[in-house]
BATOR-331731 format. One record per residue (C-alpha): residue in one letter; residue number from 1; chain; x negated, y negated, z. Coordinates in steps of 0.2 Angstrom, whole numbers, plus 5000, padded with zeros to 4 digits. Last residue first. Layout:
REM residues N
code,pos,unit,px,py,pz
a,NUM,A,X,Y,Z
...
//
This chain:
REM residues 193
code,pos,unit,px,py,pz
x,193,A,4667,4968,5094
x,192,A,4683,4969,5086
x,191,A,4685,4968,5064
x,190,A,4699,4957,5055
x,189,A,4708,4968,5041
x,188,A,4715,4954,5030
x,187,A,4707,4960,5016
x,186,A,4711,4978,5017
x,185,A,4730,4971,5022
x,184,A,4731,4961,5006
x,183,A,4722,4975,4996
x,182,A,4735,4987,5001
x,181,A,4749,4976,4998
x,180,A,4743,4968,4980
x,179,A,4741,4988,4975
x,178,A,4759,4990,4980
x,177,A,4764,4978,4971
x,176,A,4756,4980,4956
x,175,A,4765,4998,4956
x,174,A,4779,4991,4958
x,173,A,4778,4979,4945
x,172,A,4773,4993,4932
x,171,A,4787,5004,4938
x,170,A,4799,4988,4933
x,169,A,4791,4985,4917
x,168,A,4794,5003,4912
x,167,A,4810,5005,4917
x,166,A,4819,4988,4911
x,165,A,4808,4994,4892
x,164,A,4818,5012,4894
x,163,A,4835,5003,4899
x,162,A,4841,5002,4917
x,161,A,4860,5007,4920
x,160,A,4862,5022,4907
x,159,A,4863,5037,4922
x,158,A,4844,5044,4915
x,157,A,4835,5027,4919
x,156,A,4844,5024,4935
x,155,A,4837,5039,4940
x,154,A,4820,5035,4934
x,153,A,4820,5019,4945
x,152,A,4826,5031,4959
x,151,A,4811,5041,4959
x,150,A,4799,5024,4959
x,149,A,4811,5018,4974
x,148,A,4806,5033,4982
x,147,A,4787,5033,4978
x,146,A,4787,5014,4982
x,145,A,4796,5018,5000
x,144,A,4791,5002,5010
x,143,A,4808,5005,5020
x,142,A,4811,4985,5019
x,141,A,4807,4978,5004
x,140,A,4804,4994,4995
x,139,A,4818,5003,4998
x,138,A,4829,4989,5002
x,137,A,4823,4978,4986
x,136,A,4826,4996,4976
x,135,A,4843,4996,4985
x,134,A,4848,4979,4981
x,133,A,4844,4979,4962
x,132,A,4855,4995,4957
x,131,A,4870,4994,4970
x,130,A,4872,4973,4966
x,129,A,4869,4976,4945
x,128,A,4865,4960,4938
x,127,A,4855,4960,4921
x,126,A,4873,4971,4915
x,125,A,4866,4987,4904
x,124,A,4872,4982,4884
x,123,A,4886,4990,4878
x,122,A,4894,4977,4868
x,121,A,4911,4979,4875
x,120,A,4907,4980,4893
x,119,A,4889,4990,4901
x,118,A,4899,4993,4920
x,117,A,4917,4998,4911
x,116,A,4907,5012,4900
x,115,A,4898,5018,4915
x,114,A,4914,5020,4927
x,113,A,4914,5039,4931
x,112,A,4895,5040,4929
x,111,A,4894,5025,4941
x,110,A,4903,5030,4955
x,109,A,4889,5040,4966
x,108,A,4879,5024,4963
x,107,A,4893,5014,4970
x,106,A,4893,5026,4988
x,105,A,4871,5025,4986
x,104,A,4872,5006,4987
x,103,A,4888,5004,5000
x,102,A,4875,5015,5010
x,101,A,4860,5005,5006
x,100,A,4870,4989,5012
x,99,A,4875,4997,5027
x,98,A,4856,5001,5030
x,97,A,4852,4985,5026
x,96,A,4862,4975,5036
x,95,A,4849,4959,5033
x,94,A,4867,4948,5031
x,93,A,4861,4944,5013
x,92,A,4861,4964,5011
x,91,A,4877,4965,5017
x,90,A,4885,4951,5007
x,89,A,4876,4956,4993
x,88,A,4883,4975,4995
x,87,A,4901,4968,5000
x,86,A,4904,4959,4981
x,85,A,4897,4975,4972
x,84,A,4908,4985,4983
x,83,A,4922,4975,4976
x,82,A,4920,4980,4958
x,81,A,4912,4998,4961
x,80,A,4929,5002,4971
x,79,A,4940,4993,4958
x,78,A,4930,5005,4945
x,77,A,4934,5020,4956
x,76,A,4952,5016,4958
x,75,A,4957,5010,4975
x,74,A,4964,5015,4993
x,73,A,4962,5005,5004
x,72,A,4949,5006,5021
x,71,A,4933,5002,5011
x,70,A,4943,4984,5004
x,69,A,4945,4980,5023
x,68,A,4927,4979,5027
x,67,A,4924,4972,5010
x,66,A,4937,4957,5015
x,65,A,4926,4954,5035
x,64,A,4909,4954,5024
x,63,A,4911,4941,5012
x,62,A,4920,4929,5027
x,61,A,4902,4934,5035
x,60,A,4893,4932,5019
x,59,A,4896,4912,5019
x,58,A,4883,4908,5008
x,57,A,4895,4896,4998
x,56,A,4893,4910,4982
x,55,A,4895,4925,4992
x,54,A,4912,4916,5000
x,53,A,4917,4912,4981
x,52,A,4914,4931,4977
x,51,A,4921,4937,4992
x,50,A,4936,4927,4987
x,49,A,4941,4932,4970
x,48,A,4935,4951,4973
x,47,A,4947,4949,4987
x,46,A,4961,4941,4975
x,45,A,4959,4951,4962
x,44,A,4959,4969,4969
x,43,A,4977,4962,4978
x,42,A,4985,4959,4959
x,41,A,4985,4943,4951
x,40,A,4983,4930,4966
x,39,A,4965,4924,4958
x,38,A,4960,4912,4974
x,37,A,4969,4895,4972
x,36,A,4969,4892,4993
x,35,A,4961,4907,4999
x,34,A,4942,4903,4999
x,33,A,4941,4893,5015
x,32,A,4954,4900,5024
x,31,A,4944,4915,5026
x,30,A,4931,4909,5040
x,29,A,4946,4901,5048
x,28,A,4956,4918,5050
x,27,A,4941,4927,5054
x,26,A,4938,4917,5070
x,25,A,4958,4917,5074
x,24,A,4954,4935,5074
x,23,A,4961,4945,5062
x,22,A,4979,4957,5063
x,21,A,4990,4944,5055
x,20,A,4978,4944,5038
x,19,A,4980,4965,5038
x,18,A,5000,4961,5039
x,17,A,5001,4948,5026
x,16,A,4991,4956,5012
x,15,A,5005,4958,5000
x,14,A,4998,4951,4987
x,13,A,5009,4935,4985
x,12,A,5007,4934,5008
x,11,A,4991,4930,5005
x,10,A,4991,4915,4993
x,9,A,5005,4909,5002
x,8,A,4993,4907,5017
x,7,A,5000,4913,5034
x,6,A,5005,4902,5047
x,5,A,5021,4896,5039
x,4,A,5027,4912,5036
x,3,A,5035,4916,5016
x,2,A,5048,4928,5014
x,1,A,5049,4935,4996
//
């Protein structure tokens, strides 16, 4: 194997060469940060490696520019799920929100393909599930959809990614919320003469 002087080792091992040429010189130094050591194992590895190290360091931009490359190959549905995971936070860090609810409902549509690879060895339903956690912020954080994101919690429920005590405590919170919002703004109400 060839290697170019201006381009990292670590990216020409996983045969990412061509797309690396093809950045901006912007991109190039936003990535170079997280490419010397990344997982070089297979090409899955190595942007999972580095948006996840990018996500870590805040830097959501370099996190975003390797999952708008990982949409355009072709993948497995549990490398998919694996990278969008990485893209969604970076997404939603970035206040895209309705790209990040996109990626959200695309691994959602995965999940009943890849559900025993998302609950592991033991079963149990991950804390940290990016497509799960991000869209009920976005559809109440942002959309102010409580009944929505109410539905959706029940969804969640019946695909095995929110356990019956997650579901219950979580509805409850939601509906606290929303009571908390409409006496805020009840309270807050400031009357004209």
């Amino acid at each position: 194997m060839i290697f170019r002087k201006d381009i990292p080792k670590e990216i020409s091992a996983v045969k990412l060469s061509k797309w690396y040429d093809a950045l901006e010189d912007r991109e190039k130094v936003r990535l170079s940060r997280y490419v010397e050591g990344a997982n070089t194992s297979s090409k899955v590895a190595f942007l999972k490696d580095m948006m996840s190290r990018a996500n870590a360091e805040g830097n959501h931009s370099a996190a975003i520019t390797l999952g708008e490359f990982a949409e355009t190959q072709k993948l497995t549905a549990s490398e998919r799920f694996q990278l969008t995971e990485e893209y969604i936070l970076a997404l939603f860090e970035k206040e895209d929100y309705p790209k990040a609810k996109e990626m959200c409902l695309a691994n959602l549509e995965l999940v009943p393909e890849i559900l025993p690879n998302i609950l592991g060895k033991d079963g149990q339903i991950p804390e940290n599930i990016c497509c799960r956690n991000r869209l009920i912020d976005i559809m109440v954080g942002v959309e102010k959809d409580y009944d929505g994101a109410v539905e959706m919690l029940g969804r969640f429920n019946n695909m095995g990614i929110l356990s019956d005590e997650d579901l219950a405590f979580r509805k409850q919170s939601l509906n606290v919320r929303r009571l908390q919002i409409t006496f805020d703004s009840i309270y807050s109400y400031k009357f004209t003469e």
